[in-house]
MIKE-553361 format. One record per residue: x, y, z of N, C-alpha, C, O in turn; residue in three letters. Coordinates in steps of 0.05 Angstrom, whole numbers, plus 32768, in hexadecimal, padded with zeros to 4 digits. Layout:
XYZXYZXYZXYZALA...
***
This chain:
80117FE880008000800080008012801980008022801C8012UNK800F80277FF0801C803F7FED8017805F80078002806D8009UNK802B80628013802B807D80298027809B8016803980AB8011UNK8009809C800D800480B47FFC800D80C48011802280D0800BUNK800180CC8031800C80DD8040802780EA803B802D8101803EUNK803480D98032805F80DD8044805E80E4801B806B80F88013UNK805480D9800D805480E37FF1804F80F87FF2806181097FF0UNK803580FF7FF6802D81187FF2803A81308006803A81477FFCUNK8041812D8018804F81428024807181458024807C8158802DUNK8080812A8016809781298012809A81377FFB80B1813D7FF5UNK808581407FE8807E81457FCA807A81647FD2808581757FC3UNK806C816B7FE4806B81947FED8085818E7FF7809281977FE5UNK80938186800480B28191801080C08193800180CF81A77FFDUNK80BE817C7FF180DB81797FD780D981917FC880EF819C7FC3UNK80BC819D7FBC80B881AF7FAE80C581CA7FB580D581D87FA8UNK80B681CE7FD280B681E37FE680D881E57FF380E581F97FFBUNK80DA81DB7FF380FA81DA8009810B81D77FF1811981EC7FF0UNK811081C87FE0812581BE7FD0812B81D17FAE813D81D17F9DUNK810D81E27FB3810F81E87F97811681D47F7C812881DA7F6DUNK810381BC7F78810181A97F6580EF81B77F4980D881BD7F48UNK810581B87F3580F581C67F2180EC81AE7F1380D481B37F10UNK80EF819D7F0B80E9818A7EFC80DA81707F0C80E081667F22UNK80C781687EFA80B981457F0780CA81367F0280C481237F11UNK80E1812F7EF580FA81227EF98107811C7F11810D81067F1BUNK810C81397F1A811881457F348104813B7F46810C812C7F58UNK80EA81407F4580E0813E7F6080E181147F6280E481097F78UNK80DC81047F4780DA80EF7F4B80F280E97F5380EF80DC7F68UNK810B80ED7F4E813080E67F57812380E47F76812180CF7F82UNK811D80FC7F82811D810E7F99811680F77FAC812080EE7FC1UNK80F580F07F9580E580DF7FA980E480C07FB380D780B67FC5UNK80FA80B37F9B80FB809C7F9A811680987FBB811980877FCDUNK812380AF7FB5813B80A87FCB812D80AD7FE3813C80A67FF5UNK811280B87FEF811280B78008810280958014810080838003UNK80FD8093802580F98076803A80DE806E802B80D880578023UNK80D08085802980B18078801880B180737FFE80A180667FF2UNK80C980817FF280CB807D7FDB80D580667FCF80CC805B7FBBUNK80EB805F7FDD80FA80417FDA80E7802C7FE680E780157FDCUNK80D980317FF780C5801F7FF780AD80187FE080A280027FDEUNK80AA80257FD6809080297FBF809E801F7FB08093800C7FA6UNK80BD80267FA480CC801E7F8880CD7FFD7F8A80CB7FED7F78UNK80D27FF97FA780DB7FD97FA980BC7FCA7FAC80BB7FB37FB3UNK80A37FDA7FA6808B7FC67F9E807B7FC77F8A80677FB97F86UNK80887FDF7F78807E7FE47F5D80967FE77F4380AE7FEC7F48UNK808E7FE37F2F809E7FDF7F1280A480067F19809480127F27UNK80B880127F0D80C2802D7F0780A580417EFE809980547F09UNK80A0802E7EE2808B80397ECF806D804A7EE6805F805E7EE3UNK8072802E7EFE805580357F0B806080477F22804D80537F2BUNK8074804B7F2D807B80597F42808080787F378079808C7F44UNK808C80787F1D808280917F128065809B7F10805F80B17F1AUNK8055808E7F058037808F7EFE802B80997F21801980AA7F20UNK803080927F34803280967F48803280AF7F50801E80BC7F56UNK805980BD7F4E805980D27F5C804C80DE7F4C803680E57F54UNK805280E57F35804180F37F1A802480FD7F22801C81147F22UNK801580E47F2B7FFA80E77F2F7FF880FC7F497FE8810F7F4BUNK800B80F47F5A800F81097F798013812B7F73800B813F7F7EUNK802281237F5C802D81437F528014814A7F38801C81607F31UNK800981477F307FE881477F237FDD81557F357FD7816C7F34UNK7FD981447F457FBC814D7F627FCC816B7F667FC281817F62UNK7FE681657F707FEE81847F7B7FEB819B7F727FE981B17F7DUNK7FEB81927F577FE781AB7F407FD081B77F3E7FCB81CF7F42UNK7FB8819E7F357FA081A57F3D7F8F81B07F5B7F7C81BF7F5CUNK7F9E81A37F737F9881BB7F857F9E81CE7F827F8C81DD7F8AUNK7FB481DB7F777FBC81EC7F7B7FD181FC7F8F7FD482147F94UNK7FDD81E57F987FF181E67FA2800E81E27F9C802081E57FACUNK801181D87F7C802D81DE7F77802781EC7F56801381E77F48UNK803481F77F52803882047F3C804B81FB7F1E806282007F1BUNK803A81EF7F0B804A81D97F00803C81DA7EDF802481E07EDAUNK805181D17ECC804781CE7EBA804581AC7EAA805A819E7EADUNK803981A57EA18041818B7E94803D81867E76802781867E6AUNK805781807E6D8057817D7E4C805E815F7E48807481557E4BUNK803F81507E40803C81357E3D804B812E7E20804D813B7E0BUNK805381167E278063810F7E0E805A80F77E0C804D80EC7E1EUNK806380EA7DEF805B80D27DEE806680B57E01805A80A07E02UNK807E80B97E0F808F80A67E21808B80A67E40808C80967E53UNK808480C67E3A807C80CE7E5A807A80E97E5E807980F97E4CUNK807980EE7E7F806B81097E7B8083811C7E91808E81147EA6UNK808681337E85809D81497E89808C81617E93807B816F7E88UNK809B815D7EB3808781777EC580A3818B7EC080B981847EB8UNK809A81A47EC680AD81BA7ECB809981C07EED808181BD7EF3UNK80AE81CA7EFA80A081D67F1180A781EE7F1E80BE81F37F25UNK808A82027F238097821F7F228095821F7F4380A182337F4AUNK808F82187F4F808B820F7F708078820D7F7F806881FF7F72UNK807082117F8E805682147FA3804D82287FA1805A823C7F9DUNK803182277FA5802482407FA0802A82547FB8803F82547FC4UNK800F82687FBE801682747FD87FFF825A7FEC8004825A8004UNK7FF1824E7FE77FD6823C7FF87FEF821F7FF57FED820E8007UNK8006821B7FE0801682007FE88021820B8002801E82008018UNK802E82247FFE80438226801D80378226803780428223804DUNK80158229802F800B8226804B8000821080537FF082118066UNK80048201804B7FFF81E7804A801481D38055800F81C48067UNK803081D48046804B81D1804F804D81D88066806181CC806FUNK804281E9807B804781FA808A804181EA80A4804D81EA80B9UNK801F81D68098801681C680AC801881A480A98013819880BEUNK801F81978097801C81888087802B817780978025815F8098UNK8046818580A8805D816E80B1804D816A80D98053815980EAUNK8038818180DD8027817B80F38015817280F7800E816E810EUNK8004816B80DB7FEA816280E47FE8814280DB7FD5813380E1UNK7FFD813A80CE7FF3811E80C77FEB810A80DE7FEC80F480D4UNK7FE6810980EE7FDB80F980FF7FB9810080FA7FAB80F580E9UNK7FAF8118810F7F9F811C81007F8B811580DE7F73811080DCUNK7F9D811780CC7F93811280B57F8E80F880B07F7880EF80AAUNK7FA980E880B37FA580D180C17F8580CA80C97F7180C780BAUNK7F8880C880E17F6C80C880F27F4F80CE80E27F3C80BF80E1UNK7F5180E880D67F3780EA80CB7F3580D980B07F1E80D480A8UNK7F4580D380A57F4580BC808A7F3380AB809B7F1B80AA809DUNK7F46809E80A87F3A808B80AF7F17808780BC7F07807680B5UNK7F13809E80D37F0080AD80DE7EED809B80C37EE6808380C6UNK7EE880AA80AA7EDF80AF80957EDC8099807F7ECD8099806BUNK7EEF808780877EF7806B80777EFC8073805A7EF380668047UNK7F09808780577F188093803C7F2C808880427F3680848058UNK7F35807D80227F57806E801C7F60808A801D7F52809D801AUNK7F7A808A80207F8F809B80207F96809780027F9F80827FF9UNK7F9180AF7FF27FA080C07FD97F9980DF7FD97F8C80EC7FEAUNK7FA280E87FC57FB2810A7FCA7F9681177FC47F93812F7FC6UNK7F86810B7FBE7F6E811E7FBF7F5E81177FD77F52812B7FDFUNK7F5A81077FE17F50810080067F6C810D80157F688115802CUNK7F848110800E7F93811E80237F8B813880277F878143803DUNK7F888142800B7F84815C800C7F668169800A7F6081808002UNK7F54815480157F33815D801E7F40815C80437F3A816E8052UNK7F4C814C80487F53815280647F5E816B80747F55817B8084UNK7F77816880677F81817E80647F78819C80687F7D81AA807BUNK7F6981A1804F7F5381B2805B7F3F81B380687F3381C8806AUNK7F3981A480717F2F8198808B7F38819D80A17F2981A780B1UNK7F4D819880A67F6281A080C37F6981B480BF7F6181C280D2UNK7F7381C280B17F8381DD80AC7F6E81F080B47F7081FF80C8UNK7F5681EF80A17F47820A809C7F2F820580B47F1E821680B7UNK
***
């Protein structure tokens, strides 16, 4: 089972903290941390990309990272201009509330992915 949580908020830091311009960069970024090497060692590459990709999708569409994507036929090439001003406030709470969020998934019997993180999310925050 995949830790969308530690994805999705390892995915605002990397952005936020590291200045990752590229979905290249943020996948390098994400495969080397503990959740990431865990996910790589239970999925083929192809799907662990498809993965963060999908994480960095949602982000975009919240509106919390700032990103372009120019789909190609082999695969797909993000550019990333960073977090919005609503990503940094988010980043801000994101490394305090997972328990919480946690909790109400469950509360709620929502699976954990980046669009139930981030109905929580705003949920706890606001």
């Amino acid at each position: 089972m995949i830790d969308y949580y530690s994805l999705y908020k390892n995915s605002l830091e990397a952005i936020g903290y590291h200045k990752l311009d590229t979905g290249v960069d943020l996948l390098q970024y994400l495969i080397a941390t503990e959740e990431g090497k865990t996910i790589y060692s239970q999925y083929p590459y192809r799907e662990v990309e498809e993965i963060i990709f999908y994480t960095l999708d949602c982000l975009i569409q919240q509106d919390l990272v700032t990103a372009t994507e120019m789909p190609r036929l082999d695969r797909r090439i993000y550019t990333i201009d960073g977090l919005t001003p609503k990503g940094m406030y988010f980043l801000g709470y994101i490394g305090q509330v997972e328990t919480e969020v946690i909790e109400w998934l469950n509360e709620f019997g929502v699976s954990q992915n980046p669009e139930s993180i981030y109905n929580a999310l705003r949920y706890i925050i606001y």
